[in-house]
C-alpha positions in Angstrom: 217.3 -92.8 186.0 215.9 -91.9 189.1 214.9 -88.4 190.4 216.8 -88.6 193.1 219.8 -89.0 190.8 219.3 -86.2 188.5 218.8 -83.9 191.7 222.3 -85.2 193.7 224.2 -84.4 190.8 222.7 -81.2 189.7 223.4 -80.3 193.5 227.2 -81.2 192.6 227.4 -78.3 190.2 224.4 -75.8 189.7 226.8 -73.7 187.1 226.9 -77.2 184.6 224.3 -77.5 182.2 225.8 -80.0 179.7 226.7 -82.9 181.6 228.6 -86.0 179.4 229.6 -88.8 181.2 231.6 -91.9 179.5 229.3 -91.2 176.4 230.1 -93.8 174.3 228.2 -94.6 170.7 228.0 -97.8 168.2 226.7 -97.4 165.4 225.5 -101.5 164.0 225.6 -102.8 160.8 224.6 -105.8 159.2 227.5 -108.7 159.0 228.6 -107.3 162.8 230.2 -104.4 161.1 229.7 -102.1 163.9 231.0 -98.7 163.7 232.1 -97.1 166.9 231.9 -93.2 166.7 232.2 -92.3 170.2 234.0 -93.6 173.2 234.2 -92.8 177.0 233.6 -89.1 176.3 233.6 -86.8 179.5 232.9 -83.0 179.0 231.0 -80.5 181.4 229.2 -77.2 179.9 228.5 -74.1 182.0 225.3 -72.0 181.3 226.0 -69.3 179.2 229.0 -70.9 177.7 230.1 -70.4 174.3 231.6 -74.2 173.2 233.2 -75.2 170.1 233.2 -79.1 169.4 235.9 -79.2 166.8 237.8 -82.0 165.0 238.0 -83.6 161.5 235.7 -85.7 159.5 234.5 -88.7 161.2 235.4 -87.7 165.0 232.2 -87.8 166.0 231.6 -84.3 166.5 228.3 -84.1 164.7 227.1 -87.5 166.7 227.9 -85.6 170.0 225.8 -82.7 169.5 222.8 -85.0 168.2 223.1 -86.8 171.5 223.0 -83.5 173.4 219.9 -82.3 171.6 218.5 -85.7 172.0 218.1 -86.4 168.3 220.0 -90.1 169.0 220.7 -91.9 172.2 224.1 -93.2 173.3 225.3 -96.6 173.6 227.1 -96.2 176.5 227.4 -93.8 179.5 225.0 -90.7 180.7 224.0 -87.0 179.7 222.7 -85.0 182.1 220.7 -81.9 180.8 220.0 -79.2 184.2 220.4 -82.6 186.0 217.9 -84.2 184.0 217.6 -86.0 180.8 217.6 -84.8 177.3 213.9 -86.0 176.5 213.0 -83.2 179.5 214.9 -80.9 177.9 213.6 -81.7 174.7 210.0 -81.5 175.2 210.5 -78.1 177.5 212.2 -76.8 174.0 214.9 -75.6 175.5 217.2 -76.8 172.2 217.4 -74.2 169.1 218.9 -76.4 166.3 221.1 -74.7 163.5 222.8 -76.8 161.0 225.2 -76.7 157.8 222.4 -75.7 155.6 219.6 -73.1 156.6 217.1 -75.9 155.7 214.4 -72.8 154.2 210.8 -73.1 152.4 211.6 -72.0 149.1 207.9 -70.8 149.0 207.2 -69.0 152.4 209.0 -65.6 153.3 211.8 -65.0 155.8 208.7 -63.9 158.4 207.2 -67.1 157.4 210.1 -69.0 158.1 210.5 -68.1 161.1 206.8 -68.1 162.5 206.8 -71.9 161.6 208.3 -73.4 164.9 205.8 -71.0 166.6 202.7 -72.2 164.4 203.8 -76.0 165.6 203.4 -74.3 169.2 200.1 -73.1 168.2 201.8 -69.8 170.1 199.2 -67.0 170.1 199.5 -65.2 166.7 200.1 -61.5 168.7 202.8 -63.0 171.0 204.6 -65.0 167.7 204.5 -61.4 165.5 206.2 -59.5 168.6 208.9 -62.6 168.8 209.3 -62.6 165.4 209.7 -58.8 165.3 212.4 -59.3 168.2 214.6 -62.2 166.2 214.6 -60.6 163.2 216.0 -57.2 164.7 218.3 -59.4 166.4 220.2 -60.9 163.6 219.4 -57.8 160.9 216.7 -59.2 158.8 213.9 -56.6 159.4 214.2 -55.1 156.2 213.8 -58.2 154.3 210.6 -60.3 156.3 209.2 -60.6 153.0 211.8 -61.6 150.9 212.0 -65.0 149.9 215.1 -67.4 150.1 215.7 -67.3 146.8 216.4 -63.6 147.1 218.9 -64.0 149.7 222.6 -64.5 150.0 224.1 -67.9 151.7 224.7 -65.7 154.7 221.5 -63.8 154.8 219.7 -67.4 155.0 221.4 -68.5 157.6 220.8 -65.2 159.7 217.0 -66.6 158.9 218.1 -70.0 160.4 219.4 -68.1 163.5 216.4 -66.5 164.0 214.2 -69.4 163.6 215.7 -70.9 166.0 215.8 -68.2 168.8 212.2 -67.6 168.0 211.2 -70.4 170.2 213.4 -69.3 173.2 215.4 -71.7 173.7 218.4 -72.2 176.1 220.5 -73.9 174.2 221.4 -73.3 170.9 222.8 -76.4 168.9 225.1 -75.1 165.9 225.9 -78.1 163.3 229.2 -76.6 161.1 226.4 -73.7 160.1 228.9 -71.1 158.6 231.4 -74.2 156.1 229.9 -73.1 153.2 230.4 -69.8 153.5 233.1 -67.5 151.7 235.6 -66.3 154.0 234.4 -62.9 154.4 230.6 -64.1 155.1 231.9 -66.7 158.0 233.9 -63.7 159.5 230.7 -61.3 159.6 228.5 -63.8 160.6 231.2 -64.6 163.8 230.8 -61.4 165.0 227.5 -61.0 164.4 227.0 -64.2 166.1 228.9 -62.9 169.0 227.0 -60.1 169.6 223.4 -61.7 169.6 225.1 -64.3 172.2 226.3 -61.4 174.4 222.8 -60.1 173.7 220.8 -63.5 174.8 223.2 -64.5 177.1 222.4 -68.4 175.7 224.3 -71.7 175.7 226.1 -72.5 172.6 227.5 -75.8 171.5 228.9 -75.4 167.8 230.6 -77.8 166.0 233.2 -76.7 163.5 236.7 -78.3 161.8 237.9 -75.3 161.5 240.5 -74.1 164.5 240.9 -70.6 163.9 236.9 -70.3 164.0 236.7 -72.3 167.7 239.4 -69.9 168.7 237.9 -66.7 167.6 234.4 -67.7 169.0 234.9 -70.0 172.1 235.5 -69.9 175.7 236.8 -73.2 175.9 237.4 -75.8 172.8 236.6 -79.5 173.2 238.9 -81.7 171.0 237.8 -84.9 169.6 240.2 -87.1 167.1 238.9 -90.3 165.2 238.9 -93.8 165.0 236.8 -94.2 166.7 236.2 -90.2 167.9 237.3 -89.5 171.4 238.3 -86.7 174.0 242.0 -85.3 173.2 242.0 -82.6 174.7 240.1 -79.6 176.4 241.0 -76.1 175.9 239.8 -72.5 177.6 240.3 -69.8 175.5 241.3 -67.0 177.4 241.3 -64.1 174.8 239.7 -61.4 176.1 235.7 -60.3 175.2 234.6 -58.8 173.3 236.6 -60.7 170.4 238.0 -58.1 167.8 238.6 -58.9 164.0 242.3 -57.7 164.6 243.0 -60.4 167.4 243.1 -63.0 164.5 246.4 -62.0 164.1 247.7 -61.2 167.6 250.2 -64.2 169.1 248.1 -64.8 171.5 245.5 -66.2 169.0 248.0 -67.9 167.2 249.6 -70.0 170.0 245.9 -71.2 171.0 245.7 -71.9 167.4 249.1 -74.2 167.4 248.0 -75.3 170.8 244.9 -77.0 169.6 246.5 -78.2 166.4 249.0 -80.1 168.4 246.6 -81.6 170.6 244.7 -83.7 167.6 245.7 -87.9 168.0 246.2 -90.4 166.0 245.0 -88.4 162.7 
């Protein structure tokens, strides 16, 4: 891809930072059993954007988001990261990754945790403790830095994975289903507390969820896929006013969002 093609189209839109463009993705298997996950997927992403990619198992959803943080490469069509291409973005670590499970060093403590994308910086070890300092008051983990994860709750590790992630600075921040295995009351906190740090940073967020009521609750605008093989149904803003209060859950505004989206799944 040439340069002069990354810089016409980032003149097109200087607001998009996700670009997806007929994204298609295969997945081959031996005895030509090839599994298509993706197909002609179109979606634009504002900076500063809060994105839900939501649909069931096997839609693709998780795919998707691994070919935004440029974890995989498509099959078919383009992404266009600020114009450019994921690898740039990539190696400017601009992603923060979360995913389903906090993925913690049984044996180093929460600060330790966190310091360890900055040690793979080689990041000056005064400038690491003040960012350090600064995540870990973000997500309300100050009190326990040297705590290990055995001594924290499901939701307390992931805060830890949050703030790893934000540790590095990133732009984006890639969320992989991270609150599923949460109790009900845990995933509610951590929405709001998620929220307010992303209020706070002022960050992209792509998260991928199954659930609809959490896309609703956290989103400015819901991307639908549906399987077999996982494709674009439908596109949804969610216009519910900011800051998102625990008592719109049960306004009828949220709940006609709610039926909207559920109506707007094919072929399941």
């Amino acid at each position: 891809m040439s340069a002069a093609l990354n810089s016409h189209l980032w003149k097109l839109d200087e607001a998009v930072e996700i670009y997806c463009k007929d994204i298609g993705m295969t997945y081959h298997a031996e005895g030509d059993r090839d599994v298509k996950a993706l197909v002609g997927i179109n979606i634009k992403i504002k900076k500063g954007e809060f994105v839900s990619l939501l649909g069931p198992s096997g839609c693709g959803k998780t795919t998707l988001l691994r070919i935004i943080g440029d974890l995989v490469m498509p099959t078919e069509g383009s992404i266009y990261i600020d114009g450019g291409l994921p690898q740039n973005a990539r190696l400017k670590k601009k992603y923060g990754m979360v995913f389903q499970n906090a993925v913690l060093y049984d044996w180093r403590t929460v600060w330790k945790n966190v310091r360890l994308p900055l040690e793979i910086l080689k990041l000056p070890k005064a400038e690491a403790s003040e960012r350090i300092n600064t995540v870990l008051e973000l997500v309300g983990l100050t009190k326990f830095k040297n705590h290990y994860p055995r001594e924290l709750s499901g939701g307390m590790q992931q805060r830890v994975a949050i703030a790893r992630a934000f540790a590095i600075n990133p732009e984006m921040l890639l969320m992989d289903e991270p609150f599923s295995a949460l109790d009900e009351f845990t995933r509610e906190k951590l929405h709001e507390d998620l929220l307010r740090i992303w209020r706070q940073t002022n960050k992209t967020i792509v998260f991928v969820t199954h659930n609809i009521a959490e896309s609703v609750f956290l989103s400015d605008k819901v991307f639908v896929l549906s399987p077999h093989p996982g494709r674009l149904s439908a596109e949804i803003t969610i216009d519910l006013p900011r800051p998102r209060l625990p008592e719109m859950r049960n306004s009828p505004q949220f709940n006609d969002l709610v039926f909207k989206i559920r109506n707007s799944f094919e072929g399941i």
